[in-house]
Jmol script that loads the backbone (N, CA, C; Angstrom):
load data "model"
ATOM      1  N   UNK A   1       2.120   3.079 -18.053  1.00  0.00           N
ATOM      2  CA  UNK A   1       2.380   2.822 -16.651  1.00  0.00           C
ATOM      3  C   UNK A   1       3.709   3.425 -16.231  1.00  0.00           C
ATOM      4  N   UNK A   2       4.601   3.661 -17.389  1.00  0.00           N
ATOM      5  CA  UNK A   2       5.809   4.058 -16.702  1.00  0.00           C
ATOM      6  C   UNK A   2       6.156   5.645 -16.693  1.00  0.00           C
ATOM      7  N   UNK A   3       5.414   6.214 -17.506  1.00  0.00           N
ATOM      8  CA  UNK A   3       5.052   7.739 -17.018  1.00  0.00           C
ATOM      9  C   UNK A   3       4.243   7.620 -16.318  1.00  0.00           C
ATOM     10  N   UNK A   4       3.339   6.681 -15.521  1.00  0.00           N
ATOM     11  CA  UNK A   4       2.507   7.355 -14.115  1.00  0.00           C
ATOM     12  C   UNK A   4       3.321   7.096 -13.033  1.00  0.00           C
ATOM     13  N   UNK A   5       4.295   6.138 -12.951  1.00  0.00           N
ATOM     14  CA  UNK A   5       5.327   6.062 -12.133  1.00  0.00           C
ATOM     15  C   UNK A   5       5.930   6.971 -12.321  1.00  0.00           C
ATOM     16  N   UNK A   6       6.623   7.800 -13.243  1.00  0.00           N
ATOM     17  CA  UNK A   6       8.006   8.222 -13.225  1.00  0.00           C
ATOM     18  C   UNK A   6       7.072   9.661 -12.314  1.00  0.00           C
ATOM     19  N   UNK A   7       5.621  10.092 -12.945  1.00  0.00           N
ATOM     20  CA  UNK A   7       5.146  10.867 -12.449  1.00  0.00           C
ATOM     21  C   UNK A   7       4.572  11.347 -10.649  1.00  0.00           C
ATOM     22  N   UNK A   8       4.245   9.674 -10.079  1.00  0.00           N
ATOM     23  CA  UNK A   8       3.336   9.805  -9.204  1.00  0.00           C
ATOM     24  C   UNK A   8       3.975   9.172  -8.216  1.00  0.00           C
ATOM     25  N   UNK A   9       5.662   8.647  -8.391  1.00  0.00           N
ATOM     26  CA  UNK A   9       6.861   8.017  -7.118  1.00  0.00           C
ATOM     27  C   UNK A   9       6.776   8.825  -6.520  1.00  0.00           C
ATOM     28  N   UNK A  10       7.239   9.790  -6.531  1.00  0.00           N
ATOM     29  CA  UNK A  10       7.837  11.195  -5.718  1.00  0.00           C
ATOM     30  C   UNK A  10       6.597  11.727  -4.845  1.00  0.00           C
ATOM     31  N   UNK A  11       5.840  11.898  -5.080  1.00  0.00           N
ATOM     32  CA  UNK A  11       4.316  12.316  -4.296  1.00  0.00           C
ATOM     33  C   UNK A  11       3.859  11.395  -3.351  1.00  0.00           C
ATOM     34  N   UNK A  12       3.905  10.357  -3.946  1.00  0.00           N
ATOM     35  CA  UNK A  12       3.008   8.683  -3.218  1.00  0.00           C
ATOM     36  C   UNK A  12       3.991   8.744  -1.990  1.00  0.00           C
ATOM     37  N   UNK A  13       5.954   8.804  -2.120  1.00  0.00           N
ATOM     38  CA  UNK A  13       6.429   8.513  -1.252  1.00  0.00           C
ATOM     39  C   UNK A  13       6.530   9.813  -0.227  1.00  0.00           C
ATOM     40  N   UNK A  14       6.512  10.731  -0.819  1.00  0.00           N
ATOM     41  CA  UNK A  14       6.318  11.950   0.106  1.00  0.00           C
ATOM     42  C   UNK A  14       5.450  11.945   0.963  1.00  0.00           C
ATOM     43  N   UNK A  15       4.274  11.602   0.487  1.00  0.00           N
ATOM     44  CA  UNK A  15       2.626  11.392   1.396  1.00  0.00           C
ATOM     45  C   UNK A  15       2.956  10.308   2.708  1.00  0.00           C
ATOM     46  N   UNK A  16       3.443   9.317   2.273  1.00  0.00           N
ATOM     47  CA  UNK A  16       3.680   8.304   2.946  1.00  0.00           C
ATOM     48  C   UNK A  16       4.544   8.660   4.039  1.00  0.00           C
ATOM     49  N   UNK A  17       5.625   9.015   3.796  1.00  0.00           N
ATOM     50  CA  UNK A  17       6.957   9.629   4.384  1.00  0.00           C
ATOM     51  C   UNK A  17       6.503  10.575   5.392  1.00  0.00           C
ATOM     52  N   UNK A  18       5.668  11.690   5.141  1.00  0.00           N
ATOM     53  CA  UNK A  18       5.260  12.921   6.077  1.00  0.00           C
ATOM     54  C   UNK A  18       3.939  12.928   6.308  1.00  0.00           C
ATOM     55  N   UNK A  19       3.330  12.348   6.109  1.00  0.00           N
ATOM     56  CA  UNK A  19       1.637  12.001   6.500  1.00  0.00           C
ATOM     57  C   UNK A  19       1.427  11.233   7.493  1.00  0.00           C
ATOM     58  N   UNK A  20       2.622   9.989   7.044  1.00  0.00           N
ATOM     59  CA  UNK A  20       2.318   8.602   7.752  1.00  0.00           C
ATOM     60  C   UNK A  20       3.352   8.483   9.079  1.00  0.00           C
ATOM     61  N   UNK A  21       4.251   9.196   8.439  1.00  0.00           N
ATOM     62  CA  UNK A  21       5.778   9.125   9.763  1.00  0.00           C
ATOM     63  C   UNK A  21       6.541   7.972   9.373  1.00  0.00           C
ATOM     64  N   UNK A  22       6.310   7.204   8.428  1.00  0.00           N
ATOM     65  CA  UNK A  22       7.263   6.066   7.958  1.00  0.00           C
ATOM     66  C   UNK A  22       8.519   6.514   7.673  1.00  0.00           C
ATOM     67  N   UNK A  23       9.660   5.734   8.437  1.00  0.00           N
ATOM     68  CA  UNK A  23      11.132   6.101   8.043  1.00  0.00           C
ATOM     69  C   UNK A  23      11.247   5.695   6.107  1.00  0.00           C
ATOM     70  N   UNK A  24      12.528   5.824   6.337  1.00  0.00           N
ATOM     71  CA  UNK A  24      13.079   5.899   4.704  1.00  0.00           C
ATOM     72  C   UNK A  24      12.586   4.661   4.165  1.00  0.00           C
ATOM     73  N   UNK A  25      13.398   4.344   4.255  1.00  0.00           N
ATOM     74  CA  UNK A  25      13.140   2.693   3.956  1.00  0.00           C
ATOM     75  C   UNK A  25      12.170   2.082   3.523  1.00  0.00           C
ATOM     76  N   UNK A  26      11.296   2.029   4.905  1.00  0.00           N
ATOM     77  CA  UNK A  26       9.555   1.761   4.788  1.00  0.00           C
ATOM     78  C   UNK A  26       9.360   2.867   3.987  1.00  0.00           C
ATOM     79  N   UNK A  27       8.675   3.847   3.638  1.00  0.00           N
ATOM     80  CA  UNK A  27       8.027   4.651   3.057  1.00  0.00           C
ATOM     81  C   UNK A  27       8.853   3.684   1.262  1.00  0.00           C
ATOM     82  N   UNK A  28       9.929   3.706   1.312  1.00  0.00           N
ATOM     83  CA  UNK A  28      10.483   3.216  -0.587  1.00  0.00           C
ATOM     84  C   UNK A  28       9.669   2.226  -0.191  1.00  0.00           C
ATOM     85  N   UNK A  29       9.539   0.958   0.475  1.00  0.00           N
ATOM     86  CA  UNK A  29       9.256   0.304   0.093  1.00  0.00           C
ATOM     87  C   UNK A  29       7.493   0.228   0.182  1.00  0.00           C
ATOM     88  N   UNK A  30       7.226   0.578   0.935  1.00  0.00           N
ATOM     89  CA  UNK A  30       5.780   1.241   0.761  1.00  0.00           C
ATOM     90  C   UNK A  30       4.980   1.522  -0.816  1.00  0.00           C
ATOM     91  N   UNK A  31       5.624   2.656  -0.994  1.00  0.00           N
ATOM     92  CA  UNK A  31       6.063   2.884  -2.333  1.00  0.00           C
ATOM     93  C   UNK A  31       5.677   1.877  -2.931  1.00  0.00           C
ATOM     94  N   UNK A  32       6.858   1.372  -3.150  1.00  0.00           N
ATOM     95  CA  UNK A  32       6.910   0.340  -4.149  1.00  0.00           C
ATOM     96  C   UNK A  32       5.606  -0.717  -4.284  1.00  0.00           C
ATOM     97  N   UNK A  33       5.197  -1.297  -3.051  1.00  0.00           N
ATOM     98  CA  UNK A  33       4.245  -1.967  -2.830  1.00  0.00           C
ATOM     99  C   UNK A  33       3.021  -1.679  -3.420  1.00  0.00           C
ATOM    100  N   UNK A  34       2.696   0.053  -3.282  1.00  0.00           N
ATOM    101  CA  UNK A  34       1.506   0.907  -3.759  1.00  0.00           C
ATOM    102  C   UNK A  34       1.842   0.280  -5.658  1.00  0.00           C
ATOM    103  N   UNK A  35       2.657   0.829  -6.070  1.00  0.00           N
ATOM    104  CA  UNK A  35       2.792   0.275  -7.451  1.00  0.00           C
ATOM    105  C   UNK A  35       2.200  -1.009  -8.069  1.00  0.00           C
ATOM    106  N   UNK A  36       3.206  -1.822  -7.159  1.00  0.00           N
ATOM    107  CA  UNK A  36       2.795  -3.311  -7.298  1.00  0.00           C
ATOM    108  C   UNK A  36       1.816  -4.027  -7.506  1.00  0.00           C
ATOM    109  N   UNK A  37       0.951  -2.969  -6.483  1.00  0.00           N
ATOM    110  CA  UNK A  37      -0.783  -3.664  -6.341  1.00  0.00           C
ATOM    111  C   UNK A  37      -1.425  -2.842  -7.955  1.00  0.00           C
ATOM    112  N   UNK A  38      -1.171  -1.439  -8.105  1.00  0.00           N
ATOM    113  CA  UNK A  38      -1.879  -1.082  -9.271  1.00  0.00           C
ATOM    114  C   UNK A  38      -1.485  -2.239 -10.042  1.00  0.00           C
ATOM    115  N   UNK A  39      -0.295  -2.706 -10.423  1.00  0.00           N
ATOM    116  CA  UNK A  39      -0.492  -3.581 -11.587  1.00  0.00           C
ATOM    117  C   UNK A  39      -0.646  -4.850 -11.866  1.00  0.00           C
ATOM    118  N   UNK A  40      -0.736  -5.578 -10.645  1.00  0.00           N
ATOM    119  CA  UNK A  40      -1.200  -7.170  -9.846  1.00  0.00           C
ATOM    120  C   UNK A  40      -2.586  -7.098 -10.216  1.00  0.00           C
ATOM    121  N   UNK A  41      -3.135  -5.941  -9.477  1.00  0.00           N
ATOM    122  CA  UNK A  41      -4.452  -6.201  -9.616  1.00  0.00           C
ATOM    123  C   UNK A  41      -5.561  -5.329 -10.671  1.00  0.00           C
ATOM    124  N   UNK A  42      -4.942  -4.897 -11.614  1.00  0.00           N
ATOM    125  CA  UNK A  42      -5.195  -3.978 -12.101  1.00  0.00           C
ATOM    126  C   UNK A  42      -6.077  -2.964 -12.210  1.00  0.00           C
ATOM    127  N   UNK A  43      -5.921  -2.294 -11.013  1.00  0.00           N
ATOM    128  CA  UNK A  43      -6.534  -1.613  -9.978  1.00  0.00           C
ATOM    129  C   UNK A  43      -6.895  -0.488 -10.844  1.00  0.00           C
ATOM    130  N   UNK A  44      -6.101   0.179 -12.129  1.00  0.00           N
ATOM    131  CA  UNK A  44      -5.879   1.501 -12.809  1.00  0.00           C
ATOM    132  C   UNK A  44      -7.684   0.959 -13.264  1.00  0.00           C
ATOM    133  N   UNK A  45      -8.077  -0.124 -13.940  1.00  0.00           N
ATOM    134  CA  UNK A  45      -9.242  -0.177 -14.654  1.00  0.00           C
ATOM    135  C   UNK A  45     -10.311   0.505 -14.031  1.00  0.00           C
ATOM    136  N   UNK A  46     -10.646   0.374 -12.622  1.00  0.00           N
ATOM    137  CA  UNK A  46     -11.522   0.794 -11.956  1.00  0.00           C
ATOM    138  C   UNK A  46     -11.827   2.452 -11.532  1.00  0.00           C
ATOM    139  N   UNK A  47     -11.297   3.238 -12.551  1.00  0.00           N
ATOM    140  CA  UNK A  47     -10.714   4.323 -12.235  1.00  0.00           C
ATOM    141  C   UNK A  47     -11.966   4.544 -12.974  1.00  0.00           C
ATOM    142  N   UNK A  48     -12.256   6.025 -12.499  1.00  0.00           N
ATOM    143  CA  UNK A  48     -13.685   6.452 -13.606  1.00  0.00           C
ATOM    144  C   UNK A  48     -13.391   8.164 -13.536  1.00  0.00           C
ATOM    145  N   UNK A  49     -13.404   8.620 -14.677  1.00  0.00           N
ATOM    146  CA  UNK A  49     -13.527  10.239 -15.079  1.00  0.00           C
ATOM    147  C   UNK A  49     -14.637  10.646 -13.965  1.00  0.00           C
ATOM    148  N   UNK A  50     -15.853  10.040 -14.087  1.00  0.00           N
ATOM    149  CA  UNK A  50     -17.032  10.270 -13.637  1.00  0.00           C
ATOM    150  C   UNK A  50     -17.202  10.454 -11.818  1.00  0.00           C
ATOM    151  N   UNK A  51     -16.241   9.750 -11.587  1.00  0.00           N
ATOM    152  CA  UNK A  51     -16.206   9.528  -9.949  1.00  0.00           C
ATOM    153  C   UNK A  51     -15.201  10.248  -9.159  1.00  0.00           C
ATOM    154  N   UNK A  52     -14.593  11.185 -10.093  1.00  0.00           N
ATOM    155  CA  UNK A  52     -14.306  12.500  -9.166  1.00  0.00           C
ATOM    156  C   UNK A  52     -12.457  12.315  -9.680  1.00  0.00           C
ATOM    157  N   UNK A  53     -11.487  13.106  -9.073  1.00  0.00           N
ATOM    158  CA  UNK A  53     -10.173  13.368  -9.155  1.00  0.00           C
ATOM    159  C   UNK A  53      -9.571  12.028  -9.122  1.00  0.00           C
ATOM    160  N   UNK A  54      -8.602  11.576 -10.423  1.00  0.00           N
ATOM    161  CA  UNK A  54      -7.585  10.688  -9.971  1.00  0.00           C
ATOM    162  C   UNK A  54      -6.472  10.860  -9.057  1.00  0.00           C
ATOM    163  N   UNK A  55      -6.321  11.659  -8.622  1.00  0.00           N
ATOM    164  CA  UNK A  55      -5.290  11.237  -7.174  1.00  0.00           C
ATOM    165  C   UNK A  55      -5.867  11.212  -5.791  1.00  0.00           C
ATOM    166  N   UNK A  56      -7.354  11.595  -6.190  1.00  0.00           N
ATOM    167  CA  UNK A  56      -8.232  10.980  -4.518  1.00  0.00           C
ATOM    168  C   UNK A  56      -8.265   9.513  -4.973  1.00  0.00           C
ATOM    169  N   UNK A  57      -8.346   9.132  -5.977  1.00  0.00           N
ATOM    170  CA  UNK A  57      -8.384   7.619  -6.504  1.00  0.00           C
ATOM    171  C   UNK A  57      -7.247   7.209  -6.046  1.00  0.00           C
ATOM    172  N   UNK A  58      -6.448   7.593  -6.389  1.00  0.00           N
ATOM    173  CA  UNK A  58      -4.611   7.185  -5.645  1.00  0.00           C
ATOM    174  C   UNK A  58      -4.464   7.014  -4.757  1.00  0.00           C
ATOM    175  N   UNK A  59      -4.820   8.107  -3.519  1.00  0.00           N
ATOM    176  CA  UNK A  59      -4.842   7.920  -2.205  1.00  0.00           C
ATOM    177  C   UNK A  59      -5.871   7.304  -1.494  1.00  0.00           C
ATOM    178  N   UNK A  60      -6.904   7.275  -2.636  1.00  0.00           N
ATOM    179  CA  UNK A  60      -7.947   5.575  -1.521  1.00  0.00           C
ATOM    180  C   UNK A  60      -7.205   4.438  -1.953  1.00  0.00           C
ATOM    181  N   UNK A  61      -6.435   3.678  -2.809  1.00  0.00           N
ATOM    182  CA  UNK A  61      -6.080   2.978  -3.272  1.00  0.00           C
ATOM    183  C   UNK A  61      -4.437   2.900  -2.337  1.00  0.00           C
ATOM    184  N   UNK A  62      -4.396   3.465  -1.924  1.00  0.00           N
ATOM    185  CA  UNK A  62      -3.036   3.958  -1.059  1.00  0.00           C
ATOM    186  C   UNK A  62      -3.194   3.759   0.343  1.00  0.00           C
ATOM    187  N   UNK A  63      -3.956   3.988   0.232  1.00  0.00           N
ATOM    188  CA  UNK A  63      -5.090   3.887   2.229  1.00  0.00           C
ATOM    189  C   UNK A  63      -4.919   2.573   2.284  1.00  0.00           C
ATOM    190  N   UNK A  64      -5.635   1.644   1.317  1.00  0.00           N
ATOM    191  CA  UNK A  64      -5.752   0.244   1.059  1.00  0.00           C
ATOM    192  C   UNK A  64      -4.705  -0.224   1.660  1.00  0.00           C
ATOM    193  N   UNK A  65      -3.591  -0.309   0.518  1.00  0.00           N
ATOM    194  CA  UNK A  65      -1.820  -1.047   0.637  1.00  0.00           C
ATOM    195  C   UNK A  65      -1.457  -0.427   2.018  1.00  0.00           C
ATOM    196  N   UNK A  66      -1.631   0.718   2.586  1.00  0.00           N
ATOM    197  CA  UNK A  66      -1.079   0.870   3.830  1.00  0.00           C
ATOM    198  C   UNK A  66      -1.966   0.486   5.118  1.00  0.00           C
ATOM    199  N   UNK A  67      -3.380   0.061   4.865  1.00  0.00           N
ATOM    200  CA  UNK A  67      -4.077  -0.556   5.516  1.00  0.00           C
ATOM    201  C   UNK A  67      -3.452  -2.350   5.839  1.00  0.00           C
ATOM    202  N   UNK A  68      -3.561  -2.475   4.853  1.00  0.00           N
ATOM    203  CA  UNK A  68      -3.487  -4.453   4.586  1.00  0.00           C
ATOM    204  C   UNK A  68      -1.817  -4.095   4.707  1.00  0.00           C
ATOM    205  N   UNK A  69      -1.013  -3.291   4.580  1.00  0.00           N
ATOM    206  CA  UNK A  69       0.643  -3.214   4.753  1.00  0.00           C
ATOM    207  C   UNK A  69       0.631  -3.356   6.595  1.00  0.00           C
ATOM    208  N   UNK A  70      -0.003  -2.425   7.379  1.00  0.00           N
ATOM    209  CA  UNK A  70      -0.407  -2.373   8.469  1.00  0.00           C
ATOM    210  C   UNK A  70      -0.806  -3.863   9.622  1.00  0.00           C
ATOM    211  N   UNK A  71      -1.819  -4.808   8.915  1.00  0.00           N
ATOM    212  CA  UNK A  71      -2.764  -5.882   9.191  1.00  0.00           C
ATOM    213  C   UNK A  71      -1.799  -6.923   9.116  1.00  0.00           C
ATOM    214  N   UNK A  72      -0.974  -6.823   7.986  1.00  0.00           N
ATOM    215  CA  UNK A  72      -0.176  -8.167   8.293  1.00  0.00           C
ATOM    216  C   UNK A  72       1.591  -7.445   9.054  1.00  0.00           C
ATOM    217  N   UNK A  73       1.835  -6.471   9.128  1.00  0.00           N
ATOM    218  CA  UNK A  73       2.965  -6.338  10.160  1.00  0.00           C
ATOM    219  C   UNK A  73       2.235  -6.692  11.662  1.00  0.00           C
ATOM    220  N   UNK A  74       1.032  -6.575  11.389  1.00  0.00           N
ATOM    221  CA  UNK A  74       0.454  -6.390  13.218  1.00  0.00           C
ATOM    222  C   UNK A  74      -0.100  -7.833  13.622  1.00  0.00           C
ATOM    223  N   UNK A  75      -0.018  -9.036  12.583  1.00  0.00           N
ATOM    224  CA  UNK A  75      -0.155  -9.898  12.578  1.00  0.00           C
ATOM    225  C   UNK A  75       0.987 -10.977  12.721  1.00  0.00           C
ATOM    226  N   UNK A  76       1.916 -10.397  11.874  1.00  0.00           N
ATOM    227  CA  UNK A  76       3.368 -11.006  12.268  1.00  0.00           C
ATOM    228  C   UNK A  76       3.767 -10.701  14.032  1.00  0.00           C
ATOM    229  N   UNK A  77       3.196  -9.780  14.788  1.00  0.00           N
ATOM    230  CA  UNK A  77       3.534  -9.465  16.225  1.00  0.00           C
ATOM    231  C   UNK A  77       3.110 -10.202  17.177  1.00  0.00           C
ATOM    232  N   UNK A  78       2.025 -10.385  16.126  1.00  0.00           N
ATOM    233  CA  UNK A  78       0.847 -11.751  17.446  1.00  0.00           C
ATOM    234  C   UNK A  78       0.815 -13.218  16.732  1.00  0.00           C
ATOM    235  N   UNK A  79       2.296 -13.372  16.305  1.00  0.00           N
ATOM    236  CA  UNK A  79       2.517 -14.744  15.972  1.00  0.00           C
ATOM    237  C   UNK A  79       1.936 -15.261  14.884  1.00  0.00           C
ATOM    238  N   UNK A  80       1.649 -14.719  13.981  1.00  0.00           N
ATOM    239  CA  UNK A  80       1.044 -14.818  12.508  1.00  0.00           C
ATOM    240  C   UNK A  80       2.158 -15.560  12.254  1.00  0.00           C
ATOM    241  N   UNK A  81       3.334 -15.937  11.902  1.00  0.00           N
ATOM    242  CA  UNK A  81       4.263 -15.816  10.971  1.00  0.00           C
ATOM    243  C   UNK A  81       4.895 -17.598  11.331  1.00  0.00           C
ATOM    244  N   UNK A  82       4.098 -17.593  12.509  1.00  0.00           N
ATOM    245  CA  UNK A  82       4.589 -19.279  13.228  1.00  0.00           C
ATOM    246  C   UNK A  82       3.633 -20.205  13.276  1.00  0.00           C
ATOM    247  N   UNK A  83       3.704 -21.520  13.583  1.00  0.00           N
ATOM    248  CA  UNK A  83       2.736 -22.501  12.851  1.00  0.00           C
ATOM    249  C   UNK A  83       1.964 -22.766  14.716  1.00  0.00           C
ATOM    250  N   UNK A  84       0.563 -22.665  14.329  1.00  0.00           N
ATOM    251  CA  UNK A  84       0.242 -22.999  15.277  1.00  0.00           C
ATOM    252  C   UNK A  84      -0.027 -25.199  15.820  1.00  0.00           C
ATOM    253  N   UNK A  85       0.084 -25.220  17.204  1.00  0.00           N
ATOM    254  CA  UNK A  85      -0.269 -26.162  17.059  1.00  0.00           C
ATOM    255  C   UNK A  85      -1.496 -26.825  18.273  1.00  0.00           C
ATOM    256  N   UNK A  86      -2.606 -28.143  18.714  1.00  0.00           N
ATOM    257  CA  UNK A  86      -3.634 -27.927  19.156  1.00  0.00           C
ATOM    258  C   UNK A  86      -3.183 -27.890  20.795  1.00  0.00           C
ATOM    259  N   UNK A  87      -4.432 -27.801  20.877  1.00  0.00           N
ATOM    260  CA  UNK A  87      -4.439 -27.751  22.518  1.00  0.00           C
ATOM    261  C   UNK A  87      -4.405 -28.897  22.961  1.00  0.00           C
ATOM    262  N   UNK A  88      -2.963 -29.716  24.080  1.00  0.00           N
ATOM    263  CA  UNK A  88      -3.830 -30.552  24.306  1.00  0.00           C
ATOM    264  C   UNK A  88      -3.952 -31.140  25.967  1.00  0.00           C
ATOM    265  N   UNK A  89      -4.177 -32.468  26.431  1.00  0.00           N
ATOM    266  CA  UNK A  89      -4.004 -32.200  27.772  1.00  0.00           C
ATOM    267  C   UNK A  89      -3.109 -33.284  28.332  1.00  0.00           C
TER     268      UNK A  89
END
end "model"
wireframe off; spacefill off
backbone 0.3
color backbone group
């Protein structure tokens, strides 16, 4: 795992960085996040010789974390992040 990092930081955050338009910051931590999930969920298992290039595997797996990275910033905007309480009269 730590030669596919030392290998695949620099690319993942580049993609992110100039693909996506994410400032510095976001894009490291982006980054980082993409990592995180390979090894939380151990996402590397699902990888197959058979099912074509590992770094289209990377970047669907990348789509993902910046999908669900996406869903909950846009959720924190519409008050995700605060406790709701009922309606009443």
């Amino acid at each position: 795992m730590e030669q596919l990092c030392r290998i695949y930081w620099y690319p993942i955050y580049a993609f992110i960085r100039r693909t996506r338009g994410y400032r510095y910051h976001d894009a490291q931590d982006l980054t980082q996040a993409f990592f995180v999930h390979l090894l939380t969920h151990e996402t590397l298992t699902r990888a197959r010789h058979e099912r074509g290039r590992f770094r289209n595997f990377l970047l669907a797996v990348l789509g993902k974390v910046l999908a669900n990275a996406k869903d909950a910033r846009e959720a924190l905007k519409r008050g995700g992040a605060g406790r709701s309480s009922p309606w009443t009269r």
